[in-house]
C-alpha positions in Angstrom: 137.0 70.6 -56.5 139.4 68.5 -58.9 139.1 64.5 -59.4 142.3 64.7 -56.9 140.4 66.2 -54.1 137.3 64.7 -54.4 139.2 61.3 -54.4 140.7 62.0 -51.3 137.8 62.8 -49.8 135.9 59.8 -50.9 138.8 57.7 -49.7 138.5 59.4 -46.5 134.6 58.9 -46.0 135.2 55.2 -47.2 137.9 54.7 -44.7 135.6 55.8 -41.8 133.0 54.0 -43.3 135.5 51.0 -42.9 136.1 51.9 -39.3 132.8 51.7 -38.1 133.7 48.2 -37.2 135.0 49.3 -34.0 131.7 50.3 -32.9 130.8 46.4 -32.4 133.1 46.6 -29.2 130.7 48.6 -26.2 132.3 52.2 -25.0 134.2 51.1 -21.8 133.1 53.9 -19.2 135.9 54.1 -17.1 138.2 54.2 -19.7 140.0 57.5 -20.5 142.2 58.6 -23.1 144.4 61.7 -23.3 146.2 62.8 -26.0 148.2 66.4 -26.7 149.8 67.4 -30.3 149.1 64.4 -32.4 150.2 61.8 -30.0 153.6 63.8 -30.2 154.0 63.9 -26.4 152.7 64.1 -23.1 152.6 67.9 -22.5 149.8 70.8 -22.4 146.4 71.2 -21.0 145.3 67.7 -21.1 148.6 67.4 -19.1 147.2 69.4 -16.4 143.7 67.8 -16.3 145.4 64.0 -16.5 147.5 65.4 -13.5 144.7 66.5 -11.1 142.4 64.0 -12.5 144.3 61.1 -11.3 144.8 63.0 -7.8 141.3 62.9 -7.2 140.5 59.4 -9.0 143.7 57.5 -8.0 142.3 54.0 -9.1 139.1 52.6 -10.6 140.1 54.0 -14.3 141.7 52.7 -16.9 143.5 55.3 -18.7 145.9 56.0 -21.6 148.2 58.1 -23.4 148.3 58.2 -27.1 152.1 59.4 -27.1 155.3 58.1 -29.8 157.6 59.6 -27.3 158.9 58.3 -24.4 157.2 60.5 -21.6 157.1 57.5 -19.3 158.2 59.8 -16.4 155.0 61.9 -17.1 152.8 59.6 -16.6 151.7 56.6 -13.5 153.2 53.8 -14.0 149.7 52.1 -14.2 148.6 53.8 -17.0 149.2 53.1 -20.5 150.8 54.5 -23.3 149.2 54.2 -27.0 151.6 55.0 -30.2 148.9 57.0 -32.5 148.8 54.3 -34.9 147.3 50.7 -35.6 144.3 48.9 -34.7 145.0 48.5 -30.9 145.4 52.9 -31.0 141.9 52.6 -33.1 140.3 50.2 -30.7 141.0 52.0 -27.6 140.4 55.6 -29.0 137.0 54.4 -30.1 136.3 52.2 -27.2 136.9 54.9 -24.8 134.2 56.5 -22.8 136.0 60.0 -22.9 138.7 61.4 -24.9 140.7 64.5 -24.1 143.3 66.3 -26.6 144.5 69.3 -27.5 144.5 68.9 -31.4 142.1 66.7 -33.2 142.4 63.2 -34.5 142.9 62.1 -38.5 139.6 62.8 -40.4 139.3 59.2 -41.1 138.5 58.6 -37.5 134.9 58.7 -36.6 135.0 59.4 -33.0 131.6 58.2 -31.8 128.5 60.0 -30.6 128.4 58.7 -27.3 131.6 59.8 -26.3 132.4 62.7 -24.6 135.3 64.1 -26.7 136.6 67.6 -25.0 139.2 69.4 -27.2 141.2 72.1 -25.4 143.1 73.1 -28.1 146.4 74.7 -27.7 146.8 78.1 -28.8 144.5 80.9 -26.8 145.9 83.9 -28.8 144.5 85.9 -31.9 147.8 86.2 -33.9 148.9 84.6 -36.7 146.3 83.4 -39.0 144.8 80.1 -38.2 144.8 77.8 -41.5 146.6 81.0 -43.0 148.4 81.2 -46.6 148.6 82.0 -49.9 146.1 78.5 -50.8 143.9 78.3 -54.2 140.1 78.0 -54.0 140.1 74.6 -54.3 142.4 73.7 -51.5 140.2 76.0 -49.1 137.0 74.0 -50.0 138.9 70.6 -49.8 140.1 72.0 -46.3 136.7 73.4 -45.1 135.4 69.3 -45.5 138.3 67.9 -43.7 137.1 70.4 -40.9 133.7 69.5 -40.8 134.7 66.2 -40.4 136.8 66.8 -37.4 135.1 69.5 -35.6 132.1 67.5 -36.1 133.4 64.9 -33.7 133.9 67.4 -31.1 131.4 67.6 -28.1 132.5 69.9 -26.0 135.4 72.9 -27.2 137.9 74.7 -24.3 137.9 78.4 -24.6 140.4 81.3 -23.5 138.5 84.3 -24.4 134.7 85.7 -25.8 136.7 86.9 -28.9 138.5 83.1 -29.4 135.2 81.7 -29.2 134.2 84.0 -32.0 136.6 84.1 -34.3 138.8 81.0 -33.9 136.3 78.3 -33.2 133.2 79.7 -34.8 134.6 81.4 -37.5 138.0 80.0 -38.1 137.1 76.1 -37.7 133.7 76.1 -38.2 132.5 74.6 -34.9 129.2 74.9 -33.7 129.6 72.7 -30.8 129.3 73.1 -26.9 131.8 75.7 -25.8 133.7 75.1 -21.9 134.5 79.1 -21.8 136.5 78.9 -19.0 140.6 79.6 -20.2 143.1 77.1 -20.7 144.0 74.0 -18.3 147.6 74.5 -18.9 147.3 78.4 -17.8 146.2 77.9 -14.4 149.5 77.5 -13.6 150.2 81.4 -13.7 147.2 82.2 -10.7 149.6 80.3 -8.4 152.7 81.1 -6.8 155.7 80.2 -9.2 158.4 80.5 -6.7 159.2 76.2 -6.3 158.3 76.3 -10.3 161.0 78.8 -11.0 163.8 77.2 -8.5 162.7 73.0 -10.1 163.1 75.2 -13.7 166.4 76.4 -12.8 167.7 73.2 -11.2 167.4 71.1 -14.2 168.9 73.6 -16.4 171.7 74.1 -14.2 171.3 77.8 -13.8 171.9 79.2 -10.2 168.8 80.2 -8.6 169.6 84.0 -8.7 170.0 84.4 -12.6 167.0 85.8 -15.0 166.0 84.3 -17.9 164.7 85.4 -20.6 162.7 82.3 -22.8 162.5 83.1 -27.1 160.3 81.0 -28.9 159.3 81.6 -31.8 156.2 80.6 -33.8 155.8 77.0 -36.4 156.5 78.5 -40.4 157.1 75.7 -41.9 161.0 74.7 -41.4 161.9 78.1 -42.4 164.0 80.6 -39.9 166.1 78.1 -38.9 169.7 79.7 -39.3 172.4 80.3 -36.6 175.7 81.3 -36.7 176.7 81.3 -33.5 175.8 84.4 -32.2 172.0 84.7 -33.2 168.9 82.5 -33.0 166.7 83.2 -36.4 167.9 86.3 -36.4 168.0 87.7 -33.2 171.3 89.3 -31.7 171.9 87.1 -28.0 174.6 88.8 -26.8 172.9 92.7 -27.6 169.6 91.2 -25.9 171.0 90.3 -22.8 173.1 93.3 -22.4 170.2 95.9 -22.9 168.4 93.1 -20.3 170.6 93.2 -17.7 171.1 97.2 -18.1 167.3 97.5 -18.2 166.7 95.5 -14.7 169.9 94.7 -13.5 171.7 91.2 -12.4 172.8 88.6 -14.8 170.4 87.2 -17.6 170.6 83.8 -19.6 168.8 83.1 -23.0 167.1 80.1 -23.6 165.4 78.9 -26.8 162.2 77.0 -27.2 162.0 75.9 -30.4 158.2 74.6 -31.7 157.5 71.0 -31.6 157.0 70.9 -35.7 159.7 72.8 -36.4 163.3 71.9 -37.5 166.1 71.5 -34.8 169.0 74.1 -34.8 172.4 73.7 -33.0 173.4 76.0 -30.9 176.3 77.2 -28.7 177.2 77.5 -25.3 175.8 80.1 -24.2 172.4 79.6 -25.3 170.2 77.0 -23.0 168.3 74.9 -25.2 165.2 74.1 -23.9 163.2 72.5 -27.1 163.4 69.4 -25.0 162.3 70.4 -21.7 158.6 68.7 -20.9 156.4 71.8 -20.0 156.5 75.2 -22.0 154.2 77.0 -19.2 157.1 75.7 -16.5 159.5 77.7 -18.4 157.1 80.9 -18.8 156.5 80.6 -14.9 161.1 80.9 -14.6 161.1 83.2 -17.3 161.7 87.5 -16.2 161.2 88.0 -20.1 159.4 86.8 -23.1 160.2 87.0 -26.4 157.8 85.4 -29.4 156.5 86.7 -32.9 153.1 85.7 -33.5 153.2 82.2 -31.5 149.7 81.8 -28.8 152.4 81.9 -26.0 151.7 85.5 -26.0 148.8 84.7 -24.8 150.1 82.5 -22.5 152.6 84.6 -20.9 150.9 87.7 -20.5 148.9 86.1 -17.9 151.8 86.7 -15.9 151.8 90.6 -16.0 156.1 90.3 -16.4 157.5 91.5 -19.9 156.2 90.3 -23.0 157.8 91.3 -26.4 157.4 90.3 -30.5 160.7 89.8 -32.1 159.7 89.7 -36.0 162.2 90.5 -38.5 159.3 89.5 -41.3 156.3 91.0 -39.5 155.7 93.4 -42.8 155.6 90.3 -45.1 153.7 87.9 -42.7 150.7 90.8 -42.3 150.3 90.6 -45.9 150.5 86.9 -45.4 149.3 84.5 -44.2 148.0 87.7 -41.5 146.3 87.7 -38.4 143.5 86.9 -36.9 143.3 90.1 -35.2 144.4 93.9 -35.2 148.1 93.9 -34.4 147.3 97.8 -32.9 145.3 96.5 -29.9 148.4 94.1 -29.1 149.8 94.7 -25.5 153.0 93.4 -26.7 156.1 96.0 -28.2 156.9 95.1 -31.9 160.5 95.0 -32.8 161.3 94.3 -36.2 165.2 94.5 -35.6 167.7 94.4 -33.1 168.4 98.2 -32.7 164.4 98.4 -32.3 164.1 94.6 -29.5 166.8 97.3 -27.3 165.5 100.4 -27.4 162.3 98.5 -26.5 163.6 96.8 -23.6 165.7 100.3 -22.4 162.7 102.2 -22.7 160.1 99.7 -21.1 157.7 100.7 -18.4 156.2 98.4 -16.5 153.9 99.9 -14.8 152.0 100.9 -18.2 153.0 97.1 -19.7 150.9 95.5 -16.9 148.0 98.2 -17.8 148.1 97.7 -21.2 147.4 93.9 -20.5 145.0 94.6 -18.4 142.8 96.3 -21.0 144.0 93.6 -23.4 142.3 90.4 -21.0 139.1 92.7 -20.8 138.6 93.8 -24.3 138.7 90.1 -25.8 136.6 89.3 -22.7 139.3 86.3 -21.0 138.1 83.6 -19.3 141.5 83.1 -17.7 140.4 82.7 -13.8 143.0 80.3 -12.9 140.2 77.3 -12.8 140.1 75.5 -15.9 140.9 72.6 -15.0 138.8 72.1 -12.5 136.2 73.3 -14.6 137.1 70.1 -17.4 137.6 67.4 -14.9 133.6 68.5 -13.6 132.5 68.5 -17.0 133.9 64.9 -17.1 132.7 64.0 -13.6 128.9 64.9 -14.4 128.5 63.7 -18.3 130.1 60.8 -18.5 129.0 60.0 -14.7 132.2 58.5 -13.8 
């Protein structure tokens, strides 16, 4: 590596060096701290375990959120909320019995021994290329440290599949940790019935109970595919999508558009329900008839639900060259539409019955782990290592 990245690096191994003051103050066991997307919000699967978690050990525990945003309605009103920054976050975090998060934590951090740190991460499918881009030797070895710092704070990694185990956290981030195979907290949600789910959905969006949806969100790349001119979101034609929807399975569809937490906002019109905003992506999958992504781990997400699951990817020739994916696009059970015309002759043409089979083989061939009791699984891991 260059002087500039092995500077860095020293100043990051100084910097944890520095904060090994914290570990003066004893682990508190009955503290617990969640966090989900960099402290970003309070969302995802250690949503779901917080949720149950605090059903079934209403008092006793002190816990946090490490969230900037103002989730306050997510969370007790006894519980706490950290901003992910300053020594009071850095107290806490490293004071803090067990951890939960969907991410990881800065690699100055050093998350301590002792503490049971479970990372569910929060993407379950084999698409786009994890870490992926055009990046010079140099920058891959720089990155391959920062990894090992991180993952090597890990004690116990969440896993959706035999082939994500494999590939994404063996492979891909270098872990060599304890694996929880047992699917994604924030799926279980798709074993259950959906119908109250649905209606809550379509109350706060103010669509009548009777109308499909159909939910587009597209993968993170970086601020780009951010246009709209009125008519089309990054390229896709609403009004043509709907149409060929609502001849394809009759009644009256509406679009909505999640856009990814990283990326760039875009206006839209009228007609298009904007639900960037809305708390809980897999509430919006459960209300969704139709799903429409391009290489984003909501695939993976969504097809837990057998209903209609399509790639929309106008650059799918140029992102296969790179940054690529992480697995064969052929074994997909998802219809790739690299156009318009193509997304509705898809959708006129669709059988279902052979959609939910081609799923089917799709869960068993990467060997899922989706069962519907993840996070149960978590909060028992919790329950009988940290001895709560």
């Amino acid at each position: 590596m260059t002087f500039k990245y092995e500077l860095r690096l020293f100043s990051i191994r100084a910097l944890r060096m520095l904060l090994h003051v914290f570990y003066v103050f004893p682990l508190k066991k009955n503290k617990i701290i969640f966090s989900a997307f960099g402290g970003s919000k309070i969302a995802c699967s250690p949503y779901y375990v917080y949720k149950l978690f605090v059903e079934k050990h209403p008092s006793d525990y002190e816990i946090y959120w490490v969230s900037k945003s103002n989730d306050r309605d997510r969370a007790r009103r006894e519980d706490k909320i950290l901003e992910p920054r300053g020594l009071k976050f850095l107290y806490h975090l490293l004071t803090s019995a067990v951890i939960v998060d969907n991410d990881g934590f800065q690699s100055y951090i050093p998350i301590r021994k002792k503490q049971l740190y479970i990372n569910t991460w929060h993407g379950g499918g084999l698409f786009k290329t994890a870490y992926g881009g055009s990046r010079s030797e140099e920058e891959i070895t720089y990155g391959n440290k920062i990894k090992e710092l991180e993952q090597g704070s890990i004690k116990v990694m969440v896993s959706t599949s035999a082939l994500w185990t494999k590939v994404i956290a063996r492979y891909r981030f270098g872990y060599k940790g304890e694996m929880l195979e047992c699917g994604y907290p924030r799926n279980d949600i798709f074993f259950h019935d959906g119908t109250s789910v649905e209606h809550e959905v379509k109350k706060k969006l103010e669509v009548d109970v009777s109308t499909k949806l159909v939910l587009f969100a597209p993968t993170y790349r970086g601020g780009v595919f951010t246009r709209f001119d009125g008519k089309t979101v990054e390229s896709i034609n609403v009004s043509q999508l709907t149409e060929s929807l609502e001849k394809r399975f009759g009644g009256k569809f509406r679009f909505i558009y999640r856009g990814h937490h990283a990326a760039m906002p875009i206006v839209l019109n009228d007609d298009i329900i904007d639900g960037t905003n809305y708390p809980d992506m897999q509430e919006l999958m459960v209300a969704a008839d139709v799903f429409i992504s391009d290489y984003s781990s909501c695939l993976w997400d969504f097809s837990l639900t057998k209903k209609p699951c399509l790639i929309f990817a106008p650059d799918f020739d140029e992102y296969a060259v790179d940054p690529g994916f992480e697995s064969d696009y052929k074994e997909w059970p998802f219809p790739i539409a690299k156009n318009n015309k193509e997304l509705t002759s898809i959708i006129l043409n669709l059988d279902e019955d052979q959609n939910k089979r081609n799923i089917e083989k799709y869960h068993k061939d990467y060997g899922s782990f989706e069962e519907g009791h993840a996070t149960e699984k978590v909060i028992q891991l919790i329950e009988q290592r940290a001895k709560l």
